[in-house]
Structures are given as structure tokens and as C-alpha cells.
N, C-alpha and C positions, 0 to 999 in steps of 0.2 A: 719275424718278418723283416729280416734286416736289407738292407742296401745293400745290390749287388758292386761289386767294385776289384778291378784287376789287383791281386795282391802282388807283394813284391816278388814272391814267390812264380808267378807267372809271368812275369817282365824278366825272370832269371833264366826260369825256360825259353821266352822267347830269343832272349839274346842266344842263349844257345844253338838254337835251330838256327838263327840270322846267319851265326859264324859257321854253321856247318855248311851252309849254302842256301837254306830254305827264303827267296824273296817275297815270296805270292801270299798276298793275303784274302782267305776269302771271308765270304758274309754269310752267314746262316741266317740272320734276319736284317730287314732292309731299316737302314738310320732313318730316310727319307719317310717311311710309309709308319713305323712308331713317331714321329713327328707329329701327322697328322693325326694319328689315333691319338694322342696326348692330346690335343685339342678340348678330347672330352674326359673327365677326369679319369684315373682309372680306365682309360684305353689302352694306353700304352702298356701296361700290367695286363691286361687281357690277350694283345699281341704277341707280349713274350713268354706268356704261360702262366704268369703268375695273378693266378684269379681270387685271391683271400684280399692280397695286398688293391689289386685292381675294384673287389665291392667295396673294402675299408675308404677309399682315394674317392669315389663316387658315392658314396654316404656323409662321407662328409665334404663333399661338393660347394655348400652354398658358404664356406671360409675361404677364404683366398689364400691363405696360408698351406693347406694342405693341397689344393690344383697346381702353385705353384711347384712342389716337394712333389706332385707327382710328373708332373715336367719332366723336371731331372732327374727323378729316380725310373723313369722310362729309357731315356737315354742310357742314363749308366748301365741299364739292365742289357741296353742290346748291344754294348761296346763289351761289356764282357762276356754276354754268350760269343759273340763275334770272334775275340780273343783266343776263345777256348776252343773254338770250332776252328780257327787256324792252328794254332797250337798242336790240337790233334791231326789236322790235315799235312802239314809240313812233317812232323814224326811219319805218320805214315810213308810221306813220300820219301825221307829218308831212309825209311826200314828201319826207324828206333821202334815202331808201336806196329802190331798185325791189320792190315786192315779190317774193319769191320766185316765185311761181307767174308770174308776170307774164316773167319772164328763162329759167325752161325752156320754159315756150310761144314765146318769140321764137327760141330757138334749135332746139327742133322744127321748128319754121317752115322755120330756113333748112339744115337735111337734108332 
């Protein structure tokens, strides 16, 4: 259950996309609304999917050490699904990557 966190490796992609022309960054989950569900321990992990690390975060609730650890490890979670979901949305707009909907229609197709 590690900490999610943009690698270098995706800061390399993006700069790629930057320089191709892609400026638009979008959000697949909201900073503002994991903020508040951080609140409670183990919220923030339940908003972005990750439900093992969000019971471990609210089990051990009553230390101050691990609510704060999930604070930030709520955050980093949705900075980098965020990352990845522009990442993939700039490729597409470029036509480096298929769109999605584009690749279930062609294999609906061929069943």
C-alpha cells in the first residue's frame, strides 16, 4: 500500500505533451471535495478508490500520526490520478493514444 506520487517518468510525459501543444489540464477527482473527506481519517482513500489503505487510516484513527499521514497521502492520491487522467486526455487530443470509447466500439464490433 504504497504512496501514490507523480514519477519522474510522468513529469517526462507531460513535458512532452506541454511541448506538442497539449495546455488543458483536467481533473478526474476534485482536490477540494478529497480535502474534506480527509477530515475523516481514511476518507480521502475511500474517495479515490483506495479502500484497504482508507480502513488501515481509520483503524488507526485515535494516533495523530497516522490521520495526519492520511491528510497527505489523500492529497498525493488525487494529484496523481489527476496527472494521469490529463496525461491520457492530452495524448488523446493529440492522437498519440486511441480514444477510449473509440477501442470498446471496435472490439464490440468484432463479437
Amino acid at each position: 500500500m504504497a504512496h501514490k506520487r507523480i514519477t519522474p517518468k510522468m513529469e517526462q510525459q507531460m513535458t512532452y505533451l506541454l511541448n506538442k501543444g497539449c495546455s488543458e489540464e483536467k481533473y478526474y477527482l476534485d482536490p477540494g471535495i478529497a480535502m474534506l473527506y480527509s477530515l475523516i481519517p481514511g476518507g480521502g482513500q475511500f474517495y479515490v478508490g483506495e479502500k484497504k489503505k482508507g480502513i488501515l487510516y481509520l483503524l488507526s484513527s485515535p494516533f495523530i500520526f497516522p490521520y495526519l499521514t492520511s491528510f497527505k497521502d489523500a492529497q498525493n492520491s488525487v494529484d496523481y490520478y489527476n496527472f494521469r487522467y490529463t496525461i491520457k486526455f492530452c495524448a488523446e487530443k493529440l492522437g498519440l493514444l486511441k480514444k477510449s470509447h473509440q477501442k470498446a466500439s471496435k472490439s464490440i464490433e468484432r463479437h
